[in-house]
N, C-alpha and C positions, 0 to 999 in steps of 0.2 A: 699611506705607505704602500700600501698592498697596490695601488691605482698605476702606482709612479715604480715600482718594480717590473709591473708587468709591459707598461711602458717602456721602460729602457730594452726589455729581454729582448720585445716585439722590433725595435730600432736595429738593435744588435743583428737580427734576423735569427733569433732566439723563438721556438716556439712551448713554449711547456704547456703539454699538452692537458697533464691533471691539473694544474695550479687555472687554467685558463675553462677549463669546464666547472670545477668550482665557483671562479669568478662569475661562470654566467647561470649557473644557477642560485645563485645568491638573494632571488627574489622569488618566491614562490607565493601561488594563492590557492587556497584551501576551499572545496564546498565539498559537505558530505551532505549525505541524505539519511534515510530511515535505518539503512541499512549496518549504518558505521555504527547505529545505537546497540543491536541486537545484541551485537557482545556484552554489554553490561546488563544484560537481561531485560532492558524494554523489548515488547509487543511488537513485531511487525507491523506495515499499515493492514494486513488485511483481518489481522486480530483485535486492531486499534477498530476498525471499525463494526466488526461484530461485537466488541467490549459495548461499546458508546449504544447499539440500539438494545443490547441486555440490559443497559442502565433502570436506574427507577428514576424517573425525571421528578417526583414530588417535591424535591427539594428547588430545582432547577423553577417548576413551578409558582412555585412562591417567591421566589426572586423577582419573576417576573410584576406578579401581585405587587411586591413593593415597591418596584420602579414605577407599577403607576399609579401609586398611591401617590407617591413622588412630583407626577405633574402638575403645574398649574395650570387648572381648567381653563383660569378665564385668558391662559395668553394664548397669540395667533399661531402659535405650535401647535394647542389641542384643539383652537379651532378652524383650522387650515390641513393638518396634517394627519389627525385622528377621528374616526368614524364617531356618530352618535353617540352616544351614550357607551362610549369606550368602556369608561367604570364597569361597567354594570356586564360585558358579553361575558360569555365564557371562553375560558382559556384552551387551547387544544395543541394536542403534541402526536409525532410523528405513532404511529403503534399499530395493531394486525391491518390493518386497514391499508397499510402501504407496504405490506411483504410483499403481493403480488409484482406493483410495482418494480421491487428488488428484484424478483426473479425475474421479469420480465427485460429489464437491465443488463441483469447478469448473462440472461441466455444471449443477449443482441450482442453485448460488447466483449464479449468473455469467453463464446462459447470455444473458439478455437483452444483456450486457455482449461478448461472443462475438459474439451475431448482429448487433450496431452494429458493431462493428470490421471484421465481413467485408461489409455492406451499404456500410461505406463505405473500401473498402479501399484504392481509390487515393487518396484525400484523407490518409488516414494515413499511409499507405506513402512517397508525395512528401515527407512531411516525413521522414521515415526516409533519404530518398533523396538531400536535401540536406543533411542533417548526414554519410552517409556519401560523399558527392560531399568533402565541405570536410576529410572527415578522411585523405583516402587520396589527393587530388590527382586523380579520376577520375571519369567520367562513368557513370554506371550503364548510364542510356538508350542510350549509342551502345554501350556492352558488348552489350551486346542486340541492336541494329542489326546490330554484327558480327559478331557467332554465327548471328545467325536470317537474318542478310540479307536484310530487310525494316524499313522503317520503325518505328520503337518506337508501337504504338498501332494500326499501321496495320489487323491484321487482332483480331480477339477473337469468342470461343464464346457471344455472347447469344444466336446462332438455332442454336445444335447441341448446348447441353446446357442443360436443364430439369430443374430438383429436382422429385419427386411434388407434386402439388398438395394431396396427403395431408396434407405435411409444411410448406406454408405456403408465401408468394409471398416464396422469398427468395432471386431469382435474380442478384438484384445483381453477386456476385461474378463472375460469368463475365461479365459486358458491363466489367471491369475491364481494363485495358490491363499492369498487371503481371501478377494473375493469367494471363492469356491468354498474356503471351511466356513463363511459366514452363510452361504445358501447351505451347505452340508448340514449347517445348527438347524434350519429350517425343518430338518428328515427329521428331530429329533424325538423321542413320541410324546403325544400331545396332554401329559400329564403332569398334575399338578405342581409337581418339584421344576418343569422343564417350560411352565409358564410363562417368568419371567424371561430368559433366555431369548425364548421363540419370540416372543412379544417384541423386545427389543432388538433381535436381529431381524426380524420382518421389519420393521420401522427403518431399520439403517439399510437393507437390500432395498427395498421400493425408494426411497431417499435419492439412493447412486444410481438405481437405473431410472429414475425419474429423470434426471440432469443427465442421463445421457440419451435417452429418449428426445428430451427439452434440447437440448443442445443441437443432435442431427439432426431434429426440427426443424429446426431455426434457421439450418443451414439450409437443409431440402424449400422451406416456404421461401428464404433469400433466392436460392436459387429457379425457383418457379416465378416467382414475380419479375425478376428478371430476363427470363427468357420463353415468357408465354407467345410471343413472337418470334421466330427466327428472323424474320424479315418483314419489313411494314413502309409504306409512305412514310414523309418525314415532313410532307404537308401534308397530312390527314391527324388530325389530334386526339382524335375518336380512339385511337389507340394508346395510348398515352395513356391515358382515361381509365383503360381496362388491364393496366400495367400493375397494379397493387391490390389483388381483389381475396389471396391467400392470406390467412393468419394462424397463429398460433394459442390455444387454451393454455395460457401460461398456469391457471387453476392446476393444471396435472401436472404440471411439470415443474417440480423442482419444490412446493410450497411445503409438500412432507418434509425435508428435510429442513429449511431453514426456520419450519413449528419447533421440529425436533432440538435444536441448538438457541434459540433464543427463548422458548417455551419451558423446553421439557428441564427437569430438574436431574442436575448432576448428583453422579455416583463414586459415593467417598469410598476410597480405596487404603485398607490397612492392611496390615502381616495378616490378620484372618481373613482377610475376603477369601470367597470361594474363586475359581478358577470362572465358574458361568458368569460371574460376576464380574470377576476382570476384561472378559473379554467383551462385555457391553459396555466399558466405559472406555474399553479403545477403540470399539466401534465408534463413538461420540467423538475421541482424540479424531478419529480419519476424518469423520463428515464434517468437522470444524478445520481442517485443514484443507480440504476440499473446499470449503467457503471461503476459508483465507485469499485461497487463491483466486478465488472468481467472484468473491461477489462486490457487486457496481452499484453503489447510489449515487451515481455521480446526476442520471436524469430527474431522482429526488430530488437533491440539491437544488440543482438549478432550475428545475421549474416550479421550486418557492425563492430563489434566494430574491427575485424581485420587489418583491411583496415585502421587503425590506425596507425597500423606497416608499412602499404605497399600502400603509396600513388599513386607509379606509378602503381602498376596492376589497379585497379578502382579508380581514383582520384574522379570520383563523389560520389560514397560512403564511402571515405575519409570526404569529404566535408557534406554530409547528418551527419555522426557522430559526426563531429568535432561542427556543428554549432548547433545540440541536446543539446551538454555536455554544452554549452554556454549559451544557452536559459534555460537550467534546470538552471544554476545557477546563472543567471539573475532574474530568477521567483524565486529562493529560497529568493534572494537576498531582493528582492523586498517587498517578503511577511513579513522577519522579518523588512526591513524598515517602514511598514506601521503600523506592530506589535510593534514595538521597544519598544512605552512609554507602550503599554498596559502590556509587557511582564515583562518589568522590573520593575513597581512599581506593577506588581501582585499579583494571588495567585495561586499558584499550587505546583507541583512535584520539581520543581526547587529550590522555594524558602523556600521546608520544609527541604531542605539539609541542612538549617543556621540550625534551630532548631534541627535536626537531630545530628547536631556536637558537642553540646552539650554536649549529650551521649553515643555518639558512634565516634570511630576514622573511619573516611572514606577512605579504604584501597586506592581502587581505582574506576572512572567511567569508563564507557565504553558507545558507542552510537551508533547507526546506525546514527542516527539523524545528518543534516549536517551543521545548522549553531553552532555559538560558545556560544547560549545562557545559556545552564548550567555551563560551566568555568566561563564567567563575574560574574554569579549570584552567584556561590558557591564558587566564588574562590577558584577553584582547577581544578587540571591537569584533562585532558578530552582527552581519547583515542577515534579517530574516525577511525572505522571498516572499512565504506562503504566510506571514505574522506571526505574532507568539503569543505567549500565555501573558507577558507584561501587556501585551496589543492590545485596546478598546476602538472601536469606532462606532462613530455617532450617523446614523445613513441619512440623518434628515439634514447637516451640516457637511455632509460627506467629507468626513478630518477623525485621524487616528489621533485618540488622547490616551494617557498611560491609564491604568487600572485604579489609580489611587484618586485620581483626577475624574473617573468618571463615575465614581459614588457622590461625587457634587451636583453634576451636572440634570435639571429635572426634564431630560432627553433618555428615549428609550436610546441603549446601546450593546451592543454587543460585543464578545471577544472576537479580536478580528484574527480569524482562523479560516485560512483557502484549505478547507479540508479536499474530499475527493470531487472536485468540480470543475467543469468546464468554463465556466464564467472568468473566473480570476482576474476579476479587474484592474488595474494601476488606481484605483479609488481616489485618491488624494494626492497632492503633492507630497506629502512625507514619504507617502510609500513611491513614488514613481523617484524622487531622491537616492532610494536605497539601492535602486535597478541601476541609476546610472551610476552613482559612484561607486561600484562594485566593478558594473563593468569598467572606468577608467583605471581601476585597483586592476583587473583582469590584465588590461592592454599593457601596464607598465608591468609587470609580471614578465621572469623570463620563461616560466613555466605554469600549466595553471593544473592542478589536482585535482579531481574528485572519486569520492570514497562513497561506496554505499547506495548514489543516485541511479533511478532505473530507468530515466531518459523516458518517460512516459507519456504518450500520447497528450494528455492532457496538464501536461509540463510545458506547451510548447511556449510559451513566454519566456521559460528559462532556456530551454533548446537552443531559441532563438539566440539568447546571448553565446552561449558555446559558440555555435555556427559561426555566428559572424566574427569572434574571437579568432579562431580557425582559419576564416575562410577572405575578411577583410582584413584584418592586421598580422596574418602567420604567425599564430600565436600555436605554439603544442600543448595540447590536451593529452594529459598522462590519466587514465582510467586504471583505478584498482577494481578488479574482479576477480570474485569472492567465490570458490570453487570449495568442492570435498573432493571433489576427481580432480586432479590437474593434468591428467592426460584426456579427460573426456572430448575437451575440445582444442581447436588447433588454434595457435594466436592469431593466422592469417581470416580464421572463421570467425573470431572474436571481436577482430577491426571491421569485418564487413557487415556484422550484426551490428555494431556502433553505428559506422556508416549512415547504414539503416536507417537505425532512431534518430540519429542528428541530422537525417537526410542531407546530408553532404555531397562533393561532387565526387572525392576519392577519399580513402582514409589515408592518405601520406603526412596528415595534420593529428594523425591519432598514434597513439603508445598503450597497449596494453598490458596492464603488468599484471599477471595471477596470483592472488594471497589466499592463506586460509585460514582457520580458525584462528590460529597466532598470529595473524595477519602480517605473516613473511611468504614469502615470494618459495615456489619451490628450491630453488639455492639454498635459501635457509633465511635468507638478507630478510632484515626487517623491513618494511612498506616504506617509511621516510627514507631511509639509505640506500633502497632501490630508484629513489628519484635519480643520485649523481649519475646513475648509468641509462639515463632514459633519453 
């Protein structure tokens, strides 16, 4: 009826304008990311991934134990595809021995992301500072006050300490007013009541200025290897040769802090804690926020995920990867169990999908995201990009089987989870199925959504799909972006950041609409309801 209405109006030379925008938004497709979870209080990924290496993998360990107890020796599985006397090696998993690593990662692929967080450290920190004000009934600022007995802000180190000029103009951090009360705790005198204190504010100051030391670094040794010639032959290769001969002692730079947050043992906070006290376990809140944001296993990952394939060349990095993918989705596991009741009689992204269907046919979703809570809640099919926690895959069959299917099977398997990795391969046909018919869900779509996703570098399989969405069938990408300022930035700057990440040729294919915490639009309009006007 609604078809053959708009038909006659159109005949008539009738045009209605809201009934006919309606009509063409009538099919939308949904993909959220990490980000759309956050409201129901899941973990960011960069806390998802500091969770999973605090893990205790013992459990993890023994799982593996009994899968291969599981095998039979004598078939051409163990004797084709597993090392000697497999039974019998020991089992070994990621732990100190790969922090370096981590920092080493983090300073290469992160450090820009490093040196914004400490440039702008009290604008971060403040918001760190009133969610831990509201969760513990206490003031940070006057903890401060009362330890240092001076004003919170009053004094700070911009005229008494100066990074080399070497290493770039990035003195920011010291004209900071947290920084500065945590070197000020430093002056404190050096007796037994003020022990602790000092202890662990020395440990959180060398931490921060570690990783920013590590960071200009990084940039200063990029930028030396790079331009140790201004000019050179380009038939002479001798040079070439002598184009990478700078490196960096990632040992000093940064390993204090990430000992500090996966090592050191947290500090319980009640109505008596002292004030010294409070403010050493917000120093721990900073530096693990600081981690969140920067820190990269992704060259972990992926120079074992192979070793997946090939257990006899390195069986022990078979073993570090296998018991990773295990413990990731143990800890995913864990976290929606504890979430469960808050998730599903909630209120968020998930549950405005009911409301949403309403008015709109939901073509199809899509997710990074790995447990299966937008299916339960929306009742509907949920394509998962990066695999899920139901996901098994067998790497010696290269084929995804469900979780319940693959406690039969006497094949090492793992949960198949594209954590933070480069590699991400279309592994199987099941999973290279979910790619395409999501995109054909995408193209039949007359608008396509996405909530929460950060367009990340090491996303670009899914980019990909956007782009061409976009860019071969003039499909409009509507982006919700997730603001506390919504004057901070301009929308016109928002589409060129996208742009950007979806390397695009213009953003004319892009719609950015700003939401916040209530995930309404400055106007007030709810996120689904700001689709009609996009």
């Amino acid at each position: 009826m609604l078809g053959e209405f708009i038909g006659a109006q159109l005949m008539l030379g009738v045009k209605p304008p809201k009934l006919e925008k309606e009509f063409l938004m009538s099919k939308v497709s949904l993909f959220f990311g990490a980000g759309a979870e956050i409201g129901y209080g899941l973990p960011s990924g960069g806390k998802f991934a500091l969770d999973i290496f605090r893990m205790d993998v013992a459990e993890d360990k023994k799982l593996l134990r009994e899968t291969r107890e599981k095998v039979n020796k004598r078939s051409n599985y163990a004797k084709n595809w597993l090392p000697q006397d497999y039974e019998k090696k020991p089992i070994s998993s990621f732990g100190r021995t790969q922090y370096e690593s981590l920092v080493k990662s983090s300073l290469e692929y992160k450090r820009f992301d490093i040196i914004r967080y400490l440039s702008e450290f009290d604008s971060r920190v403040s918001v760190l500072a009133r969610k831990f004000d509201e969760t513990f009934g206490r003031n940070i600022r006057e903890a401060f006050e009362n330890v240092l007995g001076i004003s919170f802000g009053a004094e700070t180190f911009s005229h008494e300490i100066r990074i080399s000029g070497i290493l770039g103009d990035y003195n920011h951090l010291f004209s900071s007013d947290f920084f500065s009360s945590y070197l000020k705790a430093l002056e404190l005198p050096p007796t037994d009541e003020n022990f602790f204190i000092r202890k662990r504010c020395r440990d959180f100051c060398r931490s921060v200025l570690e990783l920013l030391i590590g960071a200009c670094g990084e940039e200063l040794v990029h930028n030396l290897n790079d331009g140790i010639f201004e000019k050179k032959p380009d038939e002479i290769d001798i040079f070439d040769d002598l184009g990478a001969i700078f490196s960096l002692d990632y040992r000093g730079a940064g390993l204090t802090g990430l000992e500090v947050i996966l090592d050191g043992e947290p500090i319980a906070i009640t109505a008596d804690t002292s004030d010294e006290h409070l403010i050493c376990a917000f120093a721990l809140e900073i530096l693990e926020d600081i981690f969140a944001a920067s820190l990269d296993y992704q060259s972990l990952i992926d120079s074992n995920w192979r070793y997946l394939y090939s257990p006899k060349t390195d069986w022990a990095k078979f073993c570090k990867i296998n018991i990773f993918l295990n413990t990731a989705q143990r800890y995913i596991s864990s976290i929606a169990e504890n979430f469960n009741d808050k998730i599903m009689n909630g209120d968020g992204y998930y549950h405005d999908i009911i409301e949403m269907k309403k008015e709109h046919e939901v073509k199809a979703i899509g997710t990074t995201n790995y447990n299966n809570f937008i299916g339960t809640i929306s009742e509907e099919d949920v394509y998962y990009l990066n695999g899920s926690v139901d996901d098994c895959y067998d790497p010696y069959l290269n084929t995804i089987v469900s979780q319940e299917a693959s406690t039969d099977i006497q094949h090492f398997t793992v949960p198949f989870l594209f954590t933070q990795s480069g590699i991400k391969p279309l592994t199987s046909i099941k999973m290279s199925e979910r790619y395409v018919q999501l995109y054909n869900n995408l193209k039949n779509s007359d608008v396509v959504a996405v909530i929460g996703y950060g367009f990340n570098v090491d996303d670009g399989h899914i980019n990909g799909l956007f782009r061409s969405c976009i860019e071969d069938e003039g499909k409009e990408l509507v982006i919700f972006h997730y603001m506390n300022d919504f004057g901070t930035e301009s929308d016109l700057k928002l589409k060129e950041y996208y742009q950007e990440r979806l390397r695009l040729k213009d953003h004319s294919g892009i719609t950015v609409i700003k939401v916040g915490n209530d995930r309404k639009t400055p106007e007030g309009v709810i996120w689904y309801e700001a689709l009609a006007g996009a």
